[in-house]
N, C-alpha and C positions, 0 to 999 in steps of 0.2 A: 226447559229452555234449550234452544240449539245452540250448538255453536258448529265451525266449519272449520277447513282449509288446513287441518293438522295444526293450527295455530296455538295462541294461547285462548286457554279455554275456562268461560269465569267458571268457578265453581257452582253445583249446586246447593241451593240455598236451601238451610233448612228452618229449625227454630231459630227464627230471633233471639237472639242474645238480650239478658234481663238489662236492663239500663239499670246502674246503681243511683238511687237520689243520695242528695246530704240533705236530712228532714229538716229537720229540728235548726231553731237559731240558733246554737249555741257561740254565740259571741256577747257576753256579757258585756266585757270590757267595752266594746268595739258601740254597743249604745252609748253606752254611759261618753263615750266619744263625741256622737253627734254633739252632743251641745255645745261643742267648738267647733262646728261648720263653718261658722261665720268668723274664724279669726283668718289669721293674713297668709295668702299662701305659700307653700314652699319652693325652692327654685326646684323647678325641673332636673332630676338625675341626668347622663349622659344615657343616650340610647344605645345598647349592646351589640347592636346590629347595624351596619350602615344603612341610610334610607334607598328603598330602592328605588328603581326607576318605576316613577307612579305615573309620568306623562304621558300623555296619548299618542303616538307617532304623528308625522305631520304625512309621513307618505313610506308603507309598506316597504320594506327592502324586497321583498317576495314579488315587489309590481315588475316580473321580466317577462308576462306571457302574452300573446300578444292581441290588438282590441284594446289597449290599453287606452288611446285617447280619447276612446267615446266612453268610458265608462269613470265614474267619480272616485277620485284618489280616497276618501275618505267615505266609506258606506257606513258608518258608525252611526248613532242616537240622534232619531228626529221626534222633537219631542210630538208633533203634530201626529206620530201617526201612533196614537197611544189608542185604544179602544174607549169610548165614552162613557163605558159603564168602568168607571175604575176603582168605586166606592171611595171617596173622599171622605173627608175630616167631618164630625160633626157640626152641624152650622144651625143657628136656629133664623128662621126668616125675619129680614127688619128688622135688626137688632133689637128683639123683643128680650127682654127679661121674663126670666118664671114671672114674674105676676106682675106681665104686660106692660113693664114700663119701658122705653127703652132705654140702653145703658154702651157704654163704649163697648165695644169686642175685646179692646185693647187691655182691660182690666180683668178680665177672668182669665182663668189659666189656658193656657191653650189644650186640645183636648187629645187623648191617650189613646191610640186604637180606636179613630173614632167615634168616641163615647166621651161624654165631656168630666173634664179633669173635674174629681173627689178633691184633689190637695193642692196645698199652694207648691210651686216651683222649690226643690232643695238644688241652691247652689254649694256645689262642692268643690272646695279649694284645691291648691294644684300637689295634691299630696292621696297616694295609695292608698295608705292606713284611712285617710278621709272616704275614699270612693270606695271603699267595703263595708264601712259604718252607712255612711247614706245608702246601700242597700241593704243593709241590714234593715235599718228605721222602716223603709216601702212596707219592704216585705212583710215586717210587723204587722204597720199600718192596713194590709190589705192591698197595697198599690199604689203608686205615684208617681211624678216627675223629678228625674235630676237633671242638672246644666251643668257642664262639666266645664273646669278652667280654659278660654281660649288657646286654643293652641302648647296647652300643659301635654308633658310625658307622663302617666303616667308606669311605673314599671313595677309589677309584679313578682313577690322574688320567691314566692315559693303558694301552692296549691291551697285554698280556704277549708279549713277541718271543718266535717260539717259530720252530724253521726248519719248514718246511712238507713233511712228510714223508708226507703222507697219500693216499692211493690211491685215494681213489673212493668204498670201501667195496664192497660186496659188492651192494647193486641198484645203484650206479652201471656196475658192471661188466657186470651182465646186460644194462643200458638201454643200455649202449655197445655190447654185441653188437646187440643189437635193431635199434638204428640202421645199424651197417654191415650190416646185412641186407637196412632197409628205410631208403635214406637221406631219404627226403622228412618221416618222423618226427620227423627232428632237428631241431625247431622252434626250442629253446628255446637262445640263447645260453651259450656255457661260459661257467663261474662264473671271476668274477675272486678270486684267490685272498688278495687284499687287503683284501676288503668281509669276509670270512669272520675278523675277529677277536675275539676275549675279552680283558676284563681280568683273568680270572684263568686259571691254568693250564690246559689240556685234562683233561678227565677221562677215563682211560683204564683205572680197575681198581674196583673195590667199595670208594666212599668213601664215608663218612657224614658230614654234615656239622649240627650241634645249633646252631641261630642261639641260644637263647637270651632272644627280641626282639630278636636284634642289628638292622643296616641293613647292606646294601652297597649304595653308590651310585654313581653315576659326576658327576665333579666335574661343573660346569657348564660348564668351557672345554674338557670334553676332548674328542680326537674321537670320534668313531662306533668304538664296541663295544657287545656284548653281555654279559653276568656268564661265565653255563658253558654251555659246546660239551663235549657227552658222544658218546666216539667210538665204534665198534664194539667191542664187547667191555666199555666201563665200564658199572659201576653206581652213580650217585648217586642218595644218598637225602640229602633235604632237609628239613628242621624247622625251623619257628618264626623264619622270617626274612624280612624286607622287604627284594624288589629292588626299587629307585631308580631312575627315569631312565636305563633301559637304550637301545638308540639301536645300529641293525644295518643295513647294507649289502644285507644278505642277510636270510635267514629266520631269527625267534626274536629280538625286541629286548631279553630277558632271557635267554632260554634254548633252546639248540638241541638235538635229541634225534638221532642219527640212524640211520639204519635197523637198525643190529645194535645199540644200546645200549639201555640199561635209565634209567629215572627216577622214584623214588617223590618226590611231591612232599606233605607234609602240614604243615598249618597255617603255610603262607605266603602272603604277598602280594607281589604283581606290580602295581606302579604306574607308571603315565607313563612308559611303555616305548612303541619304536616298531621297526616294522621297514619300512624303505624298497622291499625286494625289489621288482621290478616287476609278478611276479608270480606270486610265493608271498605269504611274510605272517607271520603270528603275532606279535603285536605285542608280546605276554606271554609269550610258550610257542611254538615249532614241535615237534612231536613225529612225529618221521619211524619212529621204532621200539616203543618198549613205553614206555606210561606209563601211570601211578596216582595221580592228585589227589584230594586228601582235605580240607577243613575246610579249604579256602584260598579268597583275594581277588584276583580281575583285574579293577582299577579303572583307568579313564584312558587304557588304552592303544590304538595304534593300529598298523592296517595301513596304509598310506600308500602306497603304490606305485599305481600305475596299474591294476595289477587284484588289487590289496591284497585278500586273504584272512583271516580268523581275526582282527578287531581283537584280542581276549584270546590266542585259541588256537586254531593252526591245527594240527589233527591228519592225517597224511599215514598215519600207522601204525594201531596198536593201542592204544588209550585206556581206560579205567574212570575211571568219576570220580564221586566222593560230596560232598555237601554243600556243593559248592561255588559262590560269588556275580561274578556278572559284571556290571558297574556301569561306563554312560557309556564302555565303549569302541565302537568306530569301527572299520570297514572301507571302502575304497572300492565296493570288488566285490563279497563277499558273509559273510554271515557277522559280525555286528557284535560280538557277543561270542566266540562258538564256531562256526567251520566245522570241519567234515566231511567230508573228498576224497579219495575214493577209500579208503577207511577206515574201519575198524569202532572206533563208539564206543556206549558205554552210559554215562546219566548216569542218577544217581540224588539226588533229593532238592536238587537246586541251583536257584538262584534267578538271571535274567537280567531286568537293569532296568534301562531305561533307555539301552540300545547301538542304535546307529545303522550299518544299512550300504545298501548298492543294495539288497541282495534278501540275506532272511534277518536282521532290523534285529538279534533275542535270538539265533538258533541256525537255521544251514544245513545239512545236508544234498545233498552234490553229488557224483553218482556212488559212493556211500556206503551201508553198510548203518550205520543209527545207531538207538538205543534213549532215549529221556527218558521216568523216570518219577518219582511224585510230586514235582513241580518246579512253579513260579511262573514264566511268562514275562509280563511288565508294563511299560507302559510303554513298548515299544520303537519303532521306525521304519523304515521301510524303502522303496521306490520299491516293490516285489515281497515280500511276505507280512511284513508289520509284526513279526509275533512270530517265524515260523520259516519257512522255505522248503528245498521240497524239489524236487528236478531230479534226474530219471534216477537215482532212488534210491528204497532205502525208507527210507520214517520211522515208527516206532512211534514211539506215544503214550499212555501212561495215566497217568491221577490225575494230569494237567495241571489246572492254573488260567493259561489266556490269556485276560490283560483288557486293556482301554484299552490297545492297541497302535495303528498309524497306517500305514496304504500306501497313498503317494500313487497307486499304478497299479492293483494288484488285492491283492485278501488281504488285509484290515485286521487278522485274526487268524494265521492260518496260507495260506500256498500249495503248488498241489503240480503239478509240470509231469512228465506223464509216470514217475509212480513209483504206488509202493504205499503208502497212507496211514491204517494203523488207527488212528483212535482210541479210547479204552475210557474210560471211568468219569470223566470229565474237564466241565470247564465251561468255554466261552469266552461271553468277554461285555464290550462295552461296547467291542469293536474298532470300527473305522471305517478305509472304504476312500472314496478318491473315484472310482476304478473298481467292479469287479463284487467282489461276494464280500465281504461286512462280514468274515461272520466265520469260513468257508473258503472258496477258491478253488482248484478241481480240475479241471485242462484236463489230456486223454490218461492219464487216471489210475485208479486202481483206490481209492475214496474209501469207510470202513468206518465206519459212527459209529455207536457200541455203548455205550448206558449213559450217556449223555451230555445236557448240557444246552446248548441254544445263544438265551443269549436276550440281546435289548437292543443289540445289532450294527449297524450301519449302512454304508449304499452312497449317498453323497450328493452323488456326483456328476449333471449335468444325464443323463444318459443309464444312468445306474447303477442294475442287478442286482440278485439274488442275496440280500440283505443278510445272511439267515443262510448259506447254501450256494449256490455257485456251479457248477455243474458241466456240461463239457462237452467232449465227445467223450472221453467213456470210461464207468464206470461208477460207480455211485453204491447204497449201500444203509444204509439207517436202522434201529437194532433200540433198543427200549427206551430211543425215545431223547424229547427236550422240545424243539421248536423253538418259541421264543414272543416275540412282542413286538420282535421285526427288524423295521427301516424301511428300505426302497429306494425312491427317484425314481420309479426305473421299473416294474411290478410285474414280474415277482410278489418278493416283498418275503423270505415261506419260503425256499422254495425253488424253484429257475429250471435248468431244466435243458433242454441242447440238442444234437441226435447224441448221446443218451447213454443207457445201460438206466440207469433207477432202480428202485430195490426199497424199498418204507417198510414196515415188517411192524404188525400192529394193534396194536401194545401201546403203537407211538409217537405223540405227542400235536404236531400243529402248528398254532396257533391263536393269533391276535390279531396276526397279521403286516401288515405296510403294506404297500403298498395292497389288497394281497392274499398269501391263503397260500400256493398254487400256480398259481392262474389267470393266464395268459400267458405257463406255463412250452410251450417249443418242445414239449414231447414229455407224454403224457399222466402225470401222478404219481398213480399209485391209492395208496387212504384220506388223501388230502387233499383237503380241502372248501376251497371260495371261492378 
């Protein structure tokens, strides 16, 4: 994997680190529990942490660039523009019953991942010690649903002892061969199998879990856990729940996914989570296997480690993700709200604002094939492409709106080192770099801008480029697109291009650029004037 610009530079990755399971149920007591699910709940602890702010802005503070009144205060979650194929819930036609008679819908359990519900519904009272016993009992059971107290806290005060039974998994063991094949690979320290704990039980079979509005949180004295670590072979699906102050040694400061498990995540939030990993990450979310988030919230959290990845969500695997808002989290390394490493991710319709990392401040891209489309990136920051960054990867883009983002080094709007970078039908505007490239910067790259407008950008630093497009040593081609109204230092202000083929086809317009449109670009830009 490349990286550029003397910056910060992610680490190379070597072996995966072993994930620790806790195997075995050892909670005797904690069954023998269940059979007081059904008594009266308890009043809710106080929460350790104040709540943060979970609401959605009504209108950007970052809206000062200008365009502003044609374009909607709010580019966030439409549900309409979700793809068709979304795989839904299992449903049988005609409210047939197994043996053809029909029967209410309303009477069978609702179904789990799809697949229809094995057990009846476990309602669990508004009490911790209760929501560790009812996963326990699942677990047992092979899998089921719980419904958790409306709008109960609960609060977690200390990591679930579980004995540590677990194997690797299934890429741990390939990347274990790999290395005794090629030892010099083995870069990356084994996991201590210590930092790898949960406050609640391991998820090992098709659980569902209905928050309700409930909270889980973790106390404020307690030590470093994370909520659910889902192992090879579980499927958890999640609803309507707020993780607290998750807090992990390792990867996923709420929630760990890993290479052979499943996680549908929909309309939850993930707040003031952190994961310390040195360097992995996901300070919301690590998702090493299959995941699907839907109508949820990654606010506050971080990656924190030294070359800390995915402040919200670091995806290692296989990702979809709808509607969903990423707000004020943090990476060190890259990736402030969402990275993307080595992993295919498609996001649709989600909103990142206001996340801070090295490179990548809204959404990374690293050694990745990843898709964003009709999405908001705002506000964001970064040392390396303020809104998204891309490295040895590709990044689609359409019906983006990147505005007023910020990089202190290159890419005020987007960057892209050595990858593939279409973008389509999309507007940036009002980015600012104090390097080259207001509002793209594309070094060794193959750079597409299709349908596009790119106006009001800025490069302000003393020696600074590009201000709409920066591009060099690779290629560059412009179709039906608007550059207008970018200010750079230095000219040409359009577009600045160097070692590089550019192609601008007639139908694109680039005009009233500072200090000039293409003039002092290294290499000739035909059909642009001044």
């Amino acid at each position: 994997m490349s990286t550029y610009l003397g910056g910060r530079q992610p680490a190379r990755r070597g072996r995966r680190s072993h994930w620790s399971l806790a195997g075995g149920l050892a909670a005797g007591s904690l069954v023998a529990a269940v059979a007081g699910l059904g008594g009266a709940a308890a009043s809710p602890p106080d929460r350790p942490l104040p709540a943060p702010d979970l609401a959605r802005p009504a209108a950007l503070s970052t809206d000062q660039g200008p365009h502003r009144d044609s374009e909607p205060v709010d580019q966030g979650p439409h549900r309409d523009t979700e793809p068709a194929e979304r795989g839904g819930r299992w449903q049988r036609p005609d409210n047939a019953s197994p043996g053809g008679r029909n029967e209410d819908p309303s009477a069978r359990p609702p179904a789990a991942n799809g697949r229809p519900a094995r057990h009846k519904p476990v309602q669990v009272p508004c009490d911790s010690a209760r929501l560790i016993a009812a996963l326990v009992r699942v677990n047992a059971e092979g899998g089921g649903l719980l419904r958790l107290t409306e709008r109960c806290t609960y609060t977690l005060t200390h990591a679930f002892a579980q004995p540590d039974e677990y194997d690797g998994g299934i890429r741990d063991a390939r990347e274990a061969a790999d290395a005794a094949e090629n030892p010099g690979d083995a870069e990356a320290p084994p996991r201590n199998p210590a930092h790898d704990t949960a406050g609640l039980p391991v998820i090992y079979h098709a659980i569902t879990i209905e928050g309700s509005g409930a909270t889980i949180t973790r106390g404020a004295q307690a030590k470093d856990f994370r909520f659910f670590t889902v192992r090879d072979g579980g499927e958890l699906t999640l609803r309507d729940v707020t993780l607290l102050n998750g807090r992990s040694k390792a990867e996923g400061g709420a929630i760990h996914i890993v290479h052979g498990a499943t996680a549908v995540v929909e309309g939850v939030t993930v707040a003031n989570s952190t994961s310390l990993s040195a360097e992995g990450g996901g300070g919301g979310i690590f998702n090493d296997g299959n995941l699907r988030i839907s109508d949820s919230t990654l606010v506050g959290n971080r990656a924190a480690g030294a070359q800390g990845k995915g402040g919200g969500l670091l995806n290692g695997g296989v990702m979809t993700m709808y509607r969903t808002e990423f707000r004020r989290n943090s990476a060190v390394s890259y990736g402030g709200g969402l990275a993307n490493f080595r992993a295919a991710g498609d996001v649709y319709s989600s909103t990142f604002v206001r996340n801070n990392a090295g490179q990548g401040g809204g959404l990374a891209s690293f050694s990745a094939r990843t898709k964003v489309f009709d999405s908001l990136v705002a506000g964001n920051s970064a040392e390396t492409g303020g809104g998204l960054a891309n490295s040895d990867a590709v990044l689609v883009l359409g019906q983006l709106t990147v505005r007023d983002n910020l990089a202190t080094v290159a890419g005020g709007g987007i960057s892209s080192v050595q990858g593939l970078l279409p973008i389509d039908d999309s507007v940036i505007t009002g980015n600012i770099t104090r390097g080259n490239g207001g509002g793209v910067y594309a070094a060794k790259s193959n750079l597409l801008v299709r349908g596009t407008e790119v106006r009001g950008n800025e490069a302000v630093g003393k020696k600074s480029q590009g201000a709409g497009l920066f591009i060099t040593a690779g290629s560059g081609s412009v179709y039906r697109s608007l550059l207008v109204d970018n200010r750079s230092t230095v000219k040409a202000g359009g577009i600045l291009a160097e070692r590089a083929r550019i192609k601008i086809d007639d139908d694109s317009v680039i005009v009233e650029n500072g200090p000039t449109n293409c003039l002092g670009s290294k290499v000739l830009v035909a059909s642009c004037f001044r």
